[in-house]
C-alpha positions in Angstrom: 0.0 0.0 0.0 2.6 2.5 1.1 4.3 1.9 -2.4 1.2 2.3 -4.5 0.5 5.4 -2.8 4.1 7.0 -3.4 3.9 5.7 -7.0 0.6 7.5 -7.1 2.3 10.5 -5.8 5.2 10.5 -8.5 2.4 10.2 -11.1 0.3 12.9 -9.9 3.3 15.2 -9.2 4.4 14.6 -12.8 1.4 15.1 -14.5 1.0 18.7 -12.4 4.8 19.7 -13.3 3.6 19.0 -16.8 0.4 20.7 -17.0 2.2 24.0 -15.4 5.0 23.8 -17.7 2.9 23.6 -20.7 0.4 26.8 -19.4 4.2 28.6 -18.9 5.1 27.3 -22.4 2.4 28.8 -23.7 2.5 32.5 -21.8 5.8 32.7 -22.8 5.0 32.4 -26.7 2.4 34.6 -27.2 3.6 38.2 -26.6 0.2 39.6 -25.1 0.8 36.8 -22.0 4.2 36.9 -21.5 3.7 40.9 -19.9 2.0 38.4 -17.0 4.5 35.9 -16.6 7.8 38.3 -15.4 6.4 42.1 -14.5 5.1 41.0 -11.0 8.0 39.7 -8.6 5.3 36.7 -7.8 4.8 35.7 -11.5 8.7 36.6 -12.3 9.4 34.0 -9.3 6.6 31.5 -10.7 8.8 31.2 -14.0 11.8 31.0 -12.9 11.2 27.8 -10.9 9.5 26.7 -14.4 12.3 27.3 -16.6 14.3 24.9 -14.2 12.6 22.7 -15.0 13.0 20.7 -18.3 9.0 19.8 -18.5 8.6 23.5 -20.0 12.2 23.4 -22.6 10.2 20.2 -23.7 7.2 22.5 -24.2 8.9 25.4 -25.7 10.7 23.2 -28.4 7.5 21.1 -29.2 6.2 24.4 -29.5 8.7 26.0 -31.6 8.5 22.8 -34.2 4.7 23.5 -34.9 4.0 26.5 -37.7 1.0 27.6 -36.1 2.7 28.6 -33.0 4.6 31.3 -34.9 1.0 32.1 -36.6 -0.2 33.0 -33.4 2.8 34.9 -32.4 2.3 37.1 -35.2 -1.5 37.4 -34.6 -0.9 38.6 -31.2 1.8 40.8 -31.9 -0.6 42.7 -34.2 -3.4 43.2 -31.5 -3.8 46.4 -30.1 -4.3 44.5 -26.8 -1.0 43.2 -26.5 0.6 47.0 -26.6 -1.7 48.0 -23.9 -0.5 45.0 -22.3 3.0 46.4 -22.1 1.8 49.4 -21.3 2.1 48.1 -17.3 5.8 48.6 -17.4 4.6 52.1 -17.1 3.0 52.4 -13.8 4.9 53.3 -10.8 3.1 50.6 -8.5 4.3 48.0 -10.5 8.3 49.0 -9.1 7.2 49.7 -5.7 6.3 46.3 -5.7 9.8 45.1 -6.9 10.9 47.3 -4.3 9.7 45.7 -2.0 10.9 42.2 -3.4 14.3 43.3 -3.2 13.8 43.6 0.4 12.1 40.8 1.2 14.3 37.5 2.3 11.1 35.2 0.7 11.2 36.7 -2.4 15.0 35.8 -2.6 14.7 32.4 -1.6 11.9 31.6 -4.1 14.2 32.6 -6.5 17.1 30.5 -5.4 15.3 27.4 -4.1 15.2 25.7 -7.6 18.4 26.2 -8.0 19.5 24.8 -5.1 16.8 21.8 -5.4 18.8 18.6 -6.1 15.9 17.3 -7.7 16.2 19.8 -10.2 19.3 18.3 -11.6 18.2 14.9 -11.2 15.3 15.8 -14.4 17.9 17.4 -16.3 20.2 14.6 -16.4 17.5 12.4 -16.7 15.7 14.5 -19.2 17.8 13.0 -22.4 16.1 9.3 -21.2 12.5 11.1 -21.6 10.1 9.9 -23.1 8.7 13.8 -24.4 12.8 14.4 -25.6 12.7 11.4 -27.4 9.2 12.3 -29.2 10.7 15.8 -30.2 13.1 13.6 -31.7 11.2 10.8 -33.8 9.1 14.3 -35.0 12.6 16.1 -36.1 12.6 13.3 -38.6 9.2 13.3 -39.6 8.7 14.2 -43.2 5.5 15.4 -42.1 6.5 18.5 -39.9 8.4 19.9 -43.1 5.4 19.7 -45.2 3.6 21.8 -42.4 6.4 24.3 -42.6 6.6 24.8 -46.4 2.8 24.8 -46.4 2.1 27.3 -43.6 2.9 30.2 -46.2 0.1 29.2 -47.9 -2.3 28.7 -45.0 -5.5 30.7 -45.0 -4.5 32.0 -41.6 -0.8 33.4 -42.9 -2.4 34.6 -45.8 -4.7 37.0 -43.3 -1.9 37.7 -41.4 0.5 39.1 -44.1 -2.6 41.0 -45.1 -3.4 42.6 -41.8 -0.3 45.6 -42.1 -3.1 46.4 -45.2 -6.3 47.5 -43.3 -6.5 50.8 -41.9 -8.5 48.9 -38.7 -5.3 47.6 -37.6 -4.1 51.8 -37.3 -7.1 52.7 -35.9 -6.9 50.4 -32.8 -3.5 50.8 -32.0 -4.3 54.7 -32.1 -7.7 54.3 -30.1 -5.2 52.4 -27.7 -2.6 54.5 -27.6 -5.7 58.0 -27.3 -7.6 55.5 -24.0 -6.1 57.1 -20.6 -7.2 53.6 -19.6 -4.4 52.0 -20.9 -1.8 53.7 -18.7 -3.1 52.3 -15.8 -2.5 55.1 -12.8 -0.5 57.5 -15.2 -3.7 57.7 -17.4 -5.0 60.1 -15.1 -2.8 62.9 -16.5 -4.9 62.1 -20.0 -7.6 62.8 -18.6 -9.4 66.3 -18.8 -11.5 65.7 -16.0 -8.3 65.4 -14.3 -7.3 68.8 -13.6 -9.6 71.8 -11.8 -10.6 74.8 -13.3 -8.0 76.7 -11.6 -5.1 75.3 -14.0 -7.4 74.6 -16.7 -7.4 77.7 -18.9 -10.7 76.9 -20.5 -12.8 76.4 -17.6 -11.0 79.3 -15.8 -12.3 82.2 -17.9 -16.2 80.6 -18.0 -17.7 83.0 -15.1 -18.9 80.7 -12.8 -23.5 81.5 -12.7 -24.7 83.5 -9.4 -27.1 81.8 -7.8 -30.6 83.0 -7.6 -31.5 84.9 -4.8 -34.6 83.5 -3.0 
């Protein structure tokens, strides 16, 4: 019993490092998700301990050998979304909090831990003996995967996406994006009219303000 329950374990603790490696895989290929995976110290330490582990190079690679993952790259990095998404880099709370990282001894050790994890270096020099290495492997020399590569240019979805620097849209949202106060977070209040008073507004200051009636 006690050896069916720690084989259990193993399984269940493999099949989670695998699941969270693939969602990291997967934020750190699409350029509107990968803003969320390093700006906060708690997401920056979240992907660290990932990338120590070989579960997500697995993912990245068997990511990197599919056309449509570059498809999507391009799709995302042509939504105005994924600018305004960057756009947290320029909000002042966002350093206070890596302020207060620096400072704080946790922080520091989440960082370190994986590296000082023995564990971590038993997957790595186990990894060439896994199963997923040897899979990226047999599909390296798959005549299939380099069909999908000399077919992706003409792939509906490539087509639209070489087309997309074409339509004025595309200009207008990254404007309207650029023009919303909302997308600099708590600078976006200097954008904003309603902002200032009428003292320093020069508009507003020399519109007499109405008397009111007398009773």
């Amino acid at each position: 019993m006690k050896l069916s329950a720690l084989a259990s374990a193993l399984v269940l603790s493999s099949i989670a490092s695998v699941s969270f490696a693939a969602d990291v895989a997967s934020q750190l290929v699409d350029p509107a998700k990968v803003v969320g995976a390093v700006a906060t110290p708690k997401a920056a330490a979240a992907t660290v301990q990932a990338l120590m582990d070989p579960a997500t190079s697995i993912a990245l690679i068997q990511a990197g050998m599919n056309p449509a993952t570059f498809t999507k790259v391009g799709q995302s990095a042509l939504d105005p979304k994924t600018a305004a998404a960057y756009m947290v880099f320029a909000d002042p709370a966002l350093y206070t909090q890596w302020m207060a990282a620096s400072m704080d001894p946790n922080f520091a050790m989440s960082m370190v831990t994986p590296m000082m994890n023995p564990n971590t270096y038993v997957k790595w020099m186990s990894a060439p003996m896994d199963p997923r290495v040897l899979n990226l492997g047999m599909q390296a020399i798959n005549p299939a995967l380099y069909t999908q590569w000399m077919t992706a240019p003409m792939s509906p979805a490539n087509v639209n996406l070489m087309m997309a620097p074409l339509n004025p849209n595309l200009y207008t949202g990254f404007a309207g994006v650029a023009a919303d106060p909302k997308t600099y977070g708590a600078m976006g209040q200097f954008m904003n009219p309603a902002t200032y008073s009428s003292f320093i507004n020069p508009i507003t200051a020399l519109v007499p303000v109405a008397a009111p009636a007398a009773k």
